[in-house]
ZAMAR-623081 format. One record per residue (C-alpha): x, y, z; residue number from 1; residue in three letters. Coordinates in pm, whole numbers, plus 50000, padded with zeros to 5 digits. Layout:
BEGIN
    east   north      up   num   residu
       X       Y       Z   NUM      ALA
...
This chain:
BEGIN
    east   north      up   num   residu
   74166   12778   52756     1      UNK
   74382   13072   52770     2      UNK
   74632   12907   52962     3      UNK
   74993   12845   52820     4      UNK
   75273   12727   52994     5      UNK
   75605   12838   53033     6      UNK
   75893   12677   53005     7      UNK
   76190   12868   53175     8      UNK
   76205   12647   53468     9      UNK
   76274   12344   53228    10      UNK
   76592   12480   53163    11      UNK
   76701   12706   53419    12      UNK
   76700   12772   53778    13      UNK
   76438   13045   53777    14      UNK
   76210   13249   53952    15      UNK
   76220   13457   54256    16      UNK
   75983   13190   54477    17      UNK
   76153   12876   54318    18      UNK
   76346   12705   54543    19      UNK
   76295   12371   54427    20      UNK
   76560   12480   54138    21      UNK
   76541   12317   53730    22      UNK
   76276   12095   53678    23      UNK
   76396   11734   53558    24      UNK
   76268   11570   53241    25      UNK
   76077   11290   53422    26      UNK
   75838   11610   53608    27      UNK
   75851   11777   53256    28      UNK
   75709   11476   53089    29      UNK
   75394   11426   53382    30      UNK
   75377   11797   53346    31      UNK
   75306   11814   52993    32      UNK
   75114   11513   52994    33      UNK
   74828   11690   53229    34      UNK
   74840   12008   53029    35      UNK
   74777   11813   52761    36      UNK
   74483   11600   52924    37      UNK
   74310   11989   53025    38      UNK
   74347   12175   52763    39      UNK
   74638   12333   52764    40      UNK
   74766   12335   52403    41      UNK
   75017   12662   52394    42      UNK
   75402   12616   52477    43      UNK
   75667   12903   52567    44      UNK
   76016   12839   52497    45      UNK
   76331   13003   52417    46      UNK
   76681   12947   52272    47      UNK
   76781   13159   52592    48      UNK
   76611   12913   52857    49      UNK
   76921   12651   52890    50      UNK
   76827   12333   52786    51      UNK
   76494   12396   52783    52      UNK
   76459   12328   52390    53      UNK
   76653   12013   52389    54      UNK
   76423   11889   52739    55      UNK
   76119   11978   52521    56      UNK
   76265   11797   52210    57      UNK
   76325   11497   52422    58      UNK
   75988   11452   52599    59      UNK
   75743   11564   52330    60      UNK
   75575   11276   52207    61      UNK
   75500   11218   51845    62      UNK
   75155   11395   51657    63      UNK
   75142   11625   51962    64      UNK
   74866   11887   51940    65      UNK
   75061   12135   52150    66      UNK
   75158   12519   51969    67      UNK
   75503   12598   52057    68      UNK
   75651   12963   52039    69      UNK
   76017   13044   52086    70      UNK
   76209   13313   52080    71      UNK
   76556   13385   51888    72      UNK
   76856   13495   52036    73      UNK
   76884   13853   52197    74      UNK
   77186   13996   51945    75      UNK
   77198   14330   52169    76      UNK
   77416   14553   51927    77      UNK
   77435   14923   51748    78      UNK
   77358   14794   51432    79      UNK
   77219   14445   51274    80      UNK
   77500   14329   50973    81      UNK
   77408   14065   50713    82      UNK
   77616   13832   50903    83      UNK
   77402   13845   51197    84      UNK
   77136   13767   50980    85      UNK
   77267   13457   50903    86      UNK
   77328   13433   51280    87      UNK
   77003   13405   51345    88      UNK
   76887   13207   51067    89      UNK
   77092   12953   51195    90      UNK
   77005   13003   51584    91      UNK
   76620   12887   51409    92      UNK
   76733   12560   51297    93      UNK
   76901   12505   51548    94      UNK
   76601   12582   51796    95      UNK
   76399   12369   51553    96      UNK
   76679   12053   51568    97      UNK
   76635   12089   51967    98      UNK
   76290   12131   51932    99      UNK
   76256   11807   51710   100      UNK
   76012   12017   51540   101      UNK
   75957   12084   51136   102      UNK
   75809   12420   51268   103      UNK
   75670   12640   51574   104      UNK
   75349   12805   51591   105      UNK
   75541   13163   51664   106      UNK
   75887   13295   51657   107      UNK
   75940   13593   51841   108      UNK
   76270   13851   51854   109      UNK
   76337   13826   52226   110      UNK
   76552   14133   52290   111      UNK
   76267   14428   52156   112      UNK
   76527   14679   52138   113      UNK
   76699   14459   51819   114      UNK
   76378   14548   51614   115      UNK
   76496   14937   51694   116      UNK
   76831   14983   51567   117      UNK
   76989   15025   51220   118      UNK
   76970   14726   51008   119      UNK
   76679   14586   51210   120      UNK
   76413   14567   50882   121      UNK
   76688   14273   50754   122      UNK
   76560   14096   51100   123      UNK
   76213   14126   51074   124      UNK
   76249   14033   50658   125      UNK
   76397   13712   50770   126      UNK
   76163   13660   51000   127      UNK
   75910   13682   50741   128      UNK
   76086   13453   50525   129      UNK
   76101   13217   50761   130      UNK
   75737   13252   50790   131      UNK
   75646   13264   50448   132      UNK
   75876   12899   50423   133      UNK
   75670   12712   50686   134      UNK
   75907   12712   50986   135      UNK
   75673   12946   51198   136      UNK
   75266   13033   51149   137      UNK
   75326   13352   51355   138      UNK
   75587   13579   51401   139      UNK
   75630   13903   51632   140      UNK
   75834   13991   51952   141      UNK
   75866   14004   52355   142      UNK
   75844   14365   52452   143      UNK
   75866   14502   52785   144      UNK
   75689   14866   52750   145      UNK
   75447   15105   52578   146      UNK
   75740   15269   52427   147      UNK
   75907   14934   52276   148      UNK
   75489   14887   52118   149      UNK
   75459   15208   51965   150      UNK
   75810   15183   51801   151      UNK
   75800   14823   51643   152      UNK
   75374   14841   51537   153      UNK
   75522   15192   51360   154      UNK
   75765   14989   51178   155      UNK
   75678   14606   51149   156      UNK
   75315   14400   51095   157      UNK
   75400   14184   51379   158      UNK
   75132   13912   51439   159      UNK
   75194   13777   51749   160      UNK
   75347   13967   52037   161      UNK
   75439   13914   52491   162      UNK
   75352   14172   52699   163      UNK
   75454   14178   53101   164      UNK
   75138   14195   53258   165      UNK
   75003   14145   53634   166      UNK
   74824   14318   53880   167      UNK
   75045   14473   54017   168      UNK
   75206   14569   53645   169      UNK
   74871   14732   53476   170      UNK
   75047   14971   53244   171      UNK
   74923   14867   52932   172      UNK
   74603   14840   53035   173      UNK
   74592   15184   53160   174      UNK
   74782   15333   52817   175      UNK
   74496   15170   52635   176      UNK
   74802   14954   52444   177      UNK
   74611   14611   52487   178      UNK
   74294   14746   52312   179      UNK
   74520   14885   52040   180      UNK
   74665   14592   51982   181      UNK
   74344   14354   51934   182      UNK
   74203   14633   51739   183      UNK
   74520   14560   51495   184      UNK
   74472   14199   51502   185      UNK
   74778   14136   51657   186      UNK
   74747   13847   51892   187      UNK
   74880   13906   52254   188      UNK
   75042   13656   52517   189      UNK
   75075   13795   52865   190      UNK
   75355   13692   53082   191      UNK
   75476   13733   53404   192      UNK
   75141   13766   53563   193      UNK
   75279   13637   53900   194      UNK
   75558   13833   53867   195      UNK
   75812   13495   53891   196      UNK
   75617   13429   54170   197      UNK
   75587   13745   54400   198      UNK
   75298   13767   54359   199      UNK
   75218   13405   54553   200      UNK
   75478   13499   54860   201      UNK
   75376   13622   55175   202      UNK
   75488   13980   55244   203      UNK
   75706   13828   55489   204      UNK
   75920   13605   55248   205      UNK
   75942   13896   54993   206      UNK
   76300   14003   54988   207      UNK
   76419   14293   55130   208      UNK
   76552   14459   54849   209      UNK
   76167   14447   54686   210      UNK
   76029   14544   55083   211      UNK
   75840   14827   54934   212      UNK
   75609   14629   54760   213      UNK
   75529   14419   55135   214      UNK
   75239   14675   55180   215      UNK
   75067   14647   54860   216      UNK
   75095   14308   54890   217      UNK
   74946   14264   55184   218      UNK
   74667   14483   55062   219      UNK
   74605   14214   54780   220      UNK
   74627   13886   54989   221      UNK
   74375   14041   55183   222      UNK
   74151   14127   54919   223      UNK
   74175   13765   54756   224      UNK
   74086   13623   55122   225      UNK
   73770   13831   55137   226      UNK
   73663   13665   54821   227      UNK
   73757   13293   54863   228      UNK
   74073   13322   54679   229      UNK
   74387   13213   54653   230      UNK
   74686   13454   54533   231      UNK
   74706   13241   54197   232      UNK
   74340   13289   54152   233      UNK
   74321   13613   54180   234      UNK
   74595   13669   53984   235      UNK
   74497   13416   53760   236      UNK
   74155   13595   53743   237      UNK
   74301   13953   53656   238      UNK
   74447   13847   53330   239      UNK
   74187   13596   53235   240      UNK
   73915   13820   53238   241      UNK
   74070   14094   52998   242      UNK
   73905   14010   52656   243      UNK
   74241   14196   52511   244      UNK
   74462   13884   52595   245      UNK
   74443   13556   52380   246      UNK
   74707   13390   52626   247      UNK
   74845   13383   52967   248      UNK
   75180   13219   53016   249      UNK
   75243   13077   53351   250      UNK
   75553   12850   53454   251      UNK
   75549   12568   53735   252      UNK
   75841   12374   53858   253      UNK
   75606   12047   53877   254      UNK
   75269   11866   53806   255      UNK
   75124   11957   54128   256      UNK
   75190   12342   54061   257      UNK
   75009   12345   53768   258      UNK
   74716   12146   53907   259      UNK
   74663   12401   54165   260      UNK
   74730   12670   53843   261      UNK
   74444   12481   53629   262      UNK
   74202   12510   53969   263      UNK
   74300   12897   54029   264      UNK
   74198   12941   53664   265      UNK
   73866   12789   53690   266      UNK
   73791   12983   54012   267      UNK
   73474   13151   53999   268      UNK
   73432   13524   53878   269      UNK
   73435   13803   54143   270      UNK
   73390   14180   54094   271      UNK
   73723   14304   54230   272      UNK
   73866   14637   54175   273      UNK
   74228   14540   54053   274      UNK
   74323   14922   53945   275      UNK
   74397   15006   54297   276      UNK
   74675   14760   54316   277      UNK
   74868   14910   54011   278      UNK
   75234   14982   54128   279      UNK
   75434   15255   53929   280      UNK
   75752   15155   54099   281      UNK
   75963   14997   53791   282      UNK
   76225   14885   54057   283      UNK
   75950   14628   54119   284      UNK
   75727   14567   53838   285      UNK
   76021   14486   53621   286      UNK
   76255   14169   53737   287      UNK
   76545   14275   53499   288      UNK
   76539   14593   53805   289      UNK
   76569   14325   54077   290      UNK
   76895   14349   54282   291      UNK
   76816   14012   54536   292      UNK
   77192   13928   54544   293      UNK
């Protein structure tokens, strides 16, 4: 199953839908105990999601079978010294002490733009070092453009990189980056692929400072409804049937939202033309634009 699941919500209010606000370690625990039960093996974590490591240390039961990927601190300066090096090293353990984990299955630099500045090949050695010591399978980064993916596959042999990726957000599909990217063997987990959860409102409930997206999103809904579909599924659908992506990480603030996630993803195949809902419009595509306060 391509399906991985996300763990922001465990540790932070999130998401532009979620009203229902941090999820508490009792829903964690019956949440992770149906992913487990449906195949759902692939966790997504980071030391920048609150408590989410510690919630995840807590409720993970012994001889688990699940992969876990985290990501390091964002360090967001000119230049990368040996003492943030050590920084970061530490930040690890630490992630792996909340964790309660001997090792993750990847470990990702968060903030892209820290694998583009001077000093950033002592990053990517530790990470390797780290690898090559057992505390991570896979390493790579979270990117959140074409331009960050040319710069950092130029550079670094990442293995394992997350990509924003939606219907409305088709970029890399269009730049031909996701075929690049298998062709390098580099394994690619898509995220945001309901947009933290626009993608399920009605164009009513969207806020207004996204309002130009209402039309579009209308378009969609309408679409799905001509096919039998729910927003999730087709959403679901538009990811899960590009042979480019290994995973798809989705996030749910409770069992029952991942139930209906687990259905969408099992909906049947429909020939839809999902280019035509494409948006160019940053402002929306990209929730570190969104101005909803």
């Amino acid at each position: 199953m391509k399906l991985g699941l996300g763990t922001a919500q465990f540790g932070l209010d999130y998401g532009v839908s979620n009203s229902s606000g941090k999820t508490s370690p009792q829903e964690v625990t019956r949440i992770l105990r149906l992913a487990a039960s449906t195949g759902i093996d692939l966790i997504d974590t980071a030391h920048a999601y609150g408590d989410s490591e510690v919630v995840l240390g807590q409720v993970l039961v012994s001889g688990h079978e699940f992969r876990l990927v985290t990501k390091i601190p964002a360090l967001c300066k000119a230049t990368l010294t040996s003492e943030d090096i050590e920084q970061v090293r530490r930040a690890v353990h630490e992630s792996l002490c909340r964790l309660r984990q001997q090792k993750v299955y990847g470990l990702l630099v968060h903030n892209a733009e820290d694998l583009l500045i001077p000093g950033s090949e002592k990053l990517f050695d530790l990470l390797l070092e780290l690898k090559q010591q057992g505390y991570a399978d896979r390493v790579g980064v979270s990117v959140y453009d074409k331009a960050q993916i040319d710069r950092i596959i130029g550079r670094f042999s990442i293995d394992l990189i997350q990509v924003p990726l939606s219907v409305l957000d088709q970029r890399l599909v269009a730049s031909g980056h996701l075929v690049q990217l298998r062709q390098m063997g580099v394994e690619v987990h898509a995220r945001s692929i309901f947009l933290q959860g626009l993608l399920l409102m009605h164009e009513d409930q969207v806020p207004v400072s996204l309002s130009g997206v209402r039309p579009l999103l209308a378009a969609l809904h309408a679409v799905f409804r001509e096919h039998d579909l729910t927003p999730a599924a087709g959403a679901i659908q538009f990811v899960r049937d590009l042979a480019e992506v290994h995973r798809m990480v989705i996030g749910v603030n409770n069992a029952t939202q991942l139930v209906e996630n687990i259905d969408a993803y099992q909906s049947k195949r429909v020939a839809i033309d999902f280019s035509r809902f494409a948006c160019a419009d940053e402002r929306i595509t990209n929730p570190a634009m969104w101005r909803l306060h």
